[in-house]
Each structure stands twice: as C-alpha cells, then as structure tokens.
C-alpha positions in Angstrom: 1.1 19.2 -2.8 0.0 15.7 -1.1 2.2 13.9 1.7 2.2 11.4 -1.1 3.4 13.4 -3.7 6.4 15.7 -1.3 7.5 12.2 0.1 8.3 11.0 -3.6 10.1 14.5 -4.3 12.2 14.6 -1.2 13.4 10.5 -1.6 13.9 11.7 -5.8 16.0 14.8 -4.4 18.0 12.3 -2.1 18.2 9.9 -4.6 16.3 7.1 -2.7 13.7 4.5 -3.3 10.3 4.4 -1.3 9.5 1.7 1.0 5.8 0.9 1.7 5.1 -1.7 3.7 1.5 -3.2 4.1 -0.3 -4.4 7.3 -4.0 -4.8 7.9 -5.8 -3.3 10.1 -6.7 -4.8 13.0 -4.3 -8.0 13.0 -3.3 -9.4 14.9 -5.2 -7.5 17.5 -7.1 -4.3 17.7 -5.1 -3.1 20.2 -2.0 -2.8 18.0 -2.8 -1.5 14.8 -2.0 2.1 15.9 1.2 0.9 17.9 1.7 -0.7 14.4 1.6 2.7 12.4 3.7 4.0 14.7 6.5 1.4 14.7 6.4 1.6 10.8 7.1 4.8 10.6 9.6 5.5 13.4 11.3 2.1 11.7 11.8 3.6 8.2 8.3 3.3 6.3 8.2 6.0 3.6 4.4 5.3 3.1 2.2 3.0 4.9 -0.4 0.9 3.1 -3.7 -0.3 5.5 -5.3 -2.8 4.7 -8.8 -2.6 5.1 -10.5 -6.2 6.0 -12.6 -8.0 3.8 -14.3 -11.6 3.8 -13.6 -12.1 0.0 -10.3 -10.3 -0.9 -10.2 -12.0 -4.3 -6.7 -10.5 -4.7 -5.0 -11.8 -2.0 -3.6 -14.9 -1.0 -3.7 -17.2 1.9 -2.0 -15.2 3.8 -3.3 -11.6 3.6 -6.7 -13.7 3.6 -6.0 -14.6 6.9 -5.1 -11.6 8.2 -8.2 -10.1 7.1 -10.8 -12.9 8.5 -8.7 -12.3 12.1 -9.3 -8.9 11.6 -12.5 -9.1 11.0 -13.4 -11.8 13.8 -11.5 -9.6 16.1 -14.0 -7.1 15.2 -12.5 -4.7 12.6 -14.5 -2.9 10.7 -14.0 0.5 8.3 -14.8 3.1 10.6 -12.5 1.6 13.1 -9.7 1.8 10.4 -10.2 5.4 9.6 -10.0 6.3 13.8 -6.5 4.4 14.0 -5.8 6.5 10.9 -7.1 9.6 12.9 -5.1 8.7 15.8 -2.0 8.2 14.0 -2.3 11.6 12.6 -2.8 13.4 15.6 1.3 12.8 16.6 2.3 12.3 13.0 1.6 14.6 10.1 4.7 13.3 8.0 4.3 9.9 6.6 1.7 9.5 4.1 -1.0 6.2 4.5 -2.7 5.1 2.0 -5.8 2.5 2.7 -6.1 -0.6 0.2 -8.8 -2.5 0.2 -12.1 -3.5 -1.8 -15.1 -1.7 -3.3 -18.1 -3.3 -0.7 -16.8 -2.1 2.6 -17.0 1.5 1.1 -20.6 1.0 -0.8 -22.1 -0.3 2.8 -20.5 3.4 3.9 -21.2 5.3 0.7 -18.9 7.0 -1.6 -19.3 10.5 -0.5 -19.4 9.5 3.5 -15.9 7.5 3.3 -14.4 9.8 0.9 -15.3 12.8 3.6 -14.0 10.4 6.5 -10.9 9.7 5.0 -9.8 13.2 4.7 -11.2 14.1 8.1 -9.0 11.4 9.3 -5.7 12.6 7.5 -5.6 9.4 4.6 -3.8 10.1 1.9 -4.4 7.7 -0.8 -7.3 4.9 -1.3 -6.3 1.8 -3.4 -9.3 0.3 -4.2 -8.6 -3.5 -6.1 -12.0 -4.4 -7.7 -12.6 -0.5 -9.2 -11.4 -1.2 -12.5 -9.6 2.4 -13.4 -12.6 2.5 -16.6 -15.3 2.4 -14.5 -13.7 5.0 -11.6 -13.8 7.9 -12.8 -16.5 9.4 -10.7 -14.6 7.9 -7.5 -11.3 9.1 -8.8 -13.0 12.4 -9.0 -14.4 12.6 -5.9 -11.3 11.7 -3.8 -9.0 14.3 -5.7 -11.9 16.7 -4.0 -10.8 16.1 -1.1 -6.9 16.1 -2.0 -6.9 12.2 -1.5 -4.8 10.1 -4.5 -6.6 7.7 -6.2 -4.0 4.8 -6.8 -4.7 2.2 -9.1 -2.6 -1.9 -10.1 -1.0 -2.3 -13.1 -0.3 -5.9 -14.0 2.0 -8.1 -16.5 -1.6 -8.5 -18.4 -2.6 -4.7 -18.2 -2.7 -3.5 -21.9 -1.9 0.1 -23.3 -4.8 1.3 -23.3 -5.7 0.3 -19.2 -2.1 2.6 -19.1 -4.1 5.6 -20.8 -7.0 5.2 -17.9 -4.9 5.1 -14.6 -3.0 7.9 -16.2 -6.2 9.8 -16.6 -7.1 9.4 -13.1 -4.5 8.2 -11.1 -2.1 10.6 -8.7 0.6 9.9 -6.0 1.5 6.8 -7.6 0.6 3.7 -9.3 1.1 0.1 -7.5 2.7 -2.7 -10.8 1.7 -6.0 -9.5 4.7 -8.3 -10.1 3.8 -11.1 -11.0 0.5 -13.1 -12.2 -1.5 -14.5 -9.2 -2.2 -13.3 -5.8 -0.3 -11.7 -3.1 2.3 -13.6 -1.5 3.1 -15.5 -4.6 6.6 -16.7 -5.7 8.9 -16.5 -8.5 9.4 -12.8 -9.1 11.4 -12.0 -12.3 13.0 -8.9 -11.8 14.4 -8.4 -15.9 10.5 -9.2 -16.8 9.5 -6.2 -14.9 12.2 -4.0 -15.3 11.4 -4.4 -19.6 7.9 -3.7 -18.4 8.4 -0.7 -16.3 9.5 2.1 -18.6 6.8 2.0 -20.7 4.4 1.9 -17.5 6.5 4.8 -16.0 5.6 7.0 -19.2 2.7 6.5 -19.6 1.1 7.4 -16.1 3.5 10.3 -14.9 3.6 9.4 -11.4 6.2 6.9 -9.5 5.2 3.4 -10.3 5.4 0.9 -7.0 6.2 -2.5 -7.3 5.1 -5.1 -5.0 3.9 -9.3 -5.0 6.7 -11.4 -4.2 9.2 -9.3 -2.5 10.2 -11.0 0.9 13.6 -9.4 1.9 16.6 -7.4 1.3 17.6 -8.7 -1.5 14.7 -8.6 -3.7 13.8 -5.4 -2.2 17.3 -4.0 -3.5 16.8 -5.7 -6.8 13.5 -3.7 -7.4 14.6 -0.4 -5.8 17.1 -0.3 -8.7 14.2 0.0 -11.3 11.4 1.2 -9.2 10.2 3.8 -7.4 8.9 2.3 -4.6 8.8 -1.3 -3.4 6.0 -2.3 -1.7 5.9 -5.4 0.6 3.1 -7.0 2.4 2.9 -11.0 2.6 5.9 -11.0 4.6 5.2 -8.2 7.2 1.9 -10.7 7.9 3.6 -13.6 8.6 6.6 -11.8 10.6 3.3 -10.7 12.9 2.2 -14.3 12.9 5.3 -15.7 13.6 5.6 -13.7 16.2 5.1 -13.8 19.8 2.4 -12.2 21.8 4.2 -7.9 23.1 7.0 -9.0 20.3 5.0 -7.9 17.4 6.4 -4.1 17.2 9.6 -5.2 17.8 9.6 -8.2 15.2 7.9 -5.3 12.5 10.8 -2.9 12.9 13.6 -5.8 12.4 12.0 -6.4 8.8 11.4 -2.5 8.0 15.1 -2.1 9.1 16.4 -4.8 7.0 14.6 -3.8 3.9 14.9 -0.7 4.1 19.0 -1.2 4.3 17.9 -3.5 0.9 16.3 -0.5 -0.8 18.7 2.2 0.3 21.7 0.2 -1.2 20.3 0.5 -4.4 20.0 4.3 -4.5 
C-alpha cells in the first residue's frame, strides 16, 4: 500500500479530511525548501505537494508564476527537488509528497531516469499538468513500476469520458480543479462542486482533492465537508512572500494550523 493510499485510509478510519498544502521548490530561497517540508508536516500537512519550477507554467497564475521564476533565478532546478525530497525522507517516512509540475523539466531528464529518481528519493505521487490522462498511459505505467501514483486534474469542463481515463490510470487520488482559470483565482462556488463531485468520486475510485481558490478556514471547512482532501497553494505563496526574512517557517505553520482547524471542523 502507498503512503498516499494508508494516509487516505487512516484520515477515512478517523473520519477526517486531508490537507495538502502546496509550495514550490526552491522559493523563496534554496535554503529553505527542506526546513519548509519539515514545518508542513510537523504543522499538520497530510500530504505535501512540490512544486517543481517551470518558466511557462500555463496553469498557474501570477502568483505561483512567480514563485517559480524566483525559484528558478535562485537556481532551482529538478534534480535539486528530488535531493530536498531525499533529505526529507531520510527523518520522515510518514507523510506522503507528491511533486506537481510540467511535462519539459522531466523530458530534458527522461522518463525512465526521473521516474527511477523519484522513487530512489522516496516521492510518492507525480502530478504532471500538461500530460493529458489520454496520452499518459505509458507514463502512468511506468511510475506504478515503481509504486509512484500517477495523479491526474479534473476540471468543471472535463467530460465523462476524460472520467473513464484518469480512472484507468490514476491512483492515490485525483486533484478537481475548482473553478475555471488558473490558480489563485477567485469566486469558488462550493454547491457547483459539491453537484459535480459525486459523479467524479464514482467514477475514478480514489479520493478526489479539491483545490483553486481556497484561501482560509472557512472555505477550507466548506470543501472538507464534500471532499476528500483540500488542497491549497496560492495562499501558502503569498504568506511566504509576505513574510519576513527567518519568519517564513513560522508564518507556514500559522496557516497550516488554521486550516487545518477549518478542515478538521468539518469531519
């Protein structure tokens, strides 16, 4: 059984939500993403998503775009990601992280090399945005060789039939993208995804994560009621930003504390 997969089974069993915040690696320093991992997950972090840099991340919006071209000017790069990864998991073997990026970074490494990498340095998951779940299957296939969950985003747009392909190939859980636009955006309707999620839920057979848009406790309780994880990243980014230089850890485990308070009141 995957850390991904136990994690959802022991929150089910306690009748809890997951909480999966998002950060990217290397912002706003080097120097702190492992501090960074480690303050998520002594804060509350169920699983930890890593963002992996890129200079076009079509998906993401001004904010996460930032983050990644600091990152990357501070000299970020993939194989550095997977050694904060193997760091982390020398002194935790618990919480599960899951690295969510784009498709170039891993073609520069090739398929088979990152795939081997990330399980040599204890990932979990890969989240991959521009690998549409029809053209994946080979991917997919390749990462379940090595015990790694390929996750996949659903969106308000996603027909039936992209259900039927991330449920052919998807494990640990699948990531509902809340709203139309890019991350960071506003004006989440809760009802419009809570009509949308049971007929997401059965047709992939793993949790279903929601995430885009979710900023405190409040909306984070709101989803918890209907999801089975919530999954916030915008607003851990701009709580680094905002705040000051040896405060970042600190400032991170304020916000996991407060949402996870959110989710847990929902359970």
């Amino acid at each position: 059984m995957s850390r991904i997969q136990a994690t959802f089974e022991r929150l089910a069993a306690q009748g809890k939500k997951a909480l999966i915040p998002f950060v990217t690696a290397g912002f706003p320093r080097l120097d702190l993403t492992l501090p960074l991992l480690r303050e998520l997950a002594r804060s509350g972090a169920d699983i930890i998503e890593l963002g992996v840099p890129f200079s076009d991340p079509m998906a993401d919006g001004p904010t996460i775009q930032r983050a990644s071209e600091r990152a990357l000017s501070n000299g970020m790069t993939l194989k550095k990601v997977l050694e904060a990864v193997a760091d982390f998991r020398r002194e935790n073997t618990a919480t599960p992280v899951v690295l969510m990026g784009y498709a170039n970074p891993i073609e520069a490494m090739g398929a088979e090399t990152f795939v081997a990498a990330a399980a040599a340095a204890g990932v979990d998951g890969v989240l991959v945005v521009d690998y549409p779940p029809e053209e994946v299957g080979d991917f997919a296939r390749l990462l379940k060789t090595q015990a790694l969950d390929p996750i996949f985003l659903l969106a308000p747009t996603s027909k039936p039939e992209r259900f039927q392909w991330v449920a052919e190939h998807a494990s640990g859980y699948v990531y509902y993208v809340s709203l139309k636009g890019v991350t960071g955006a506003g004006h989440l309707n809760v009802a419009e995804v809570a009509e949308r999620l049971p007929a997401i839920r059965a047709a992939v057979g793993v949790p279903v994560g929601v995430g885009f848009g979710i900023r405190d406790a409040a909306t984070a309780a709101a989803m918890a009621k209907i999801a089975d994880a919530v999954v916030v990243g915008s607003r851990f980014i701009e709580t680094l930003e905002a705040a000051e230089p040896g405060e970042e850890c600190a400032a991170v485990a304020r916000l996991v504390g407060a949402l996870r308070l959110g989710v847990d009141s929902a359970g």
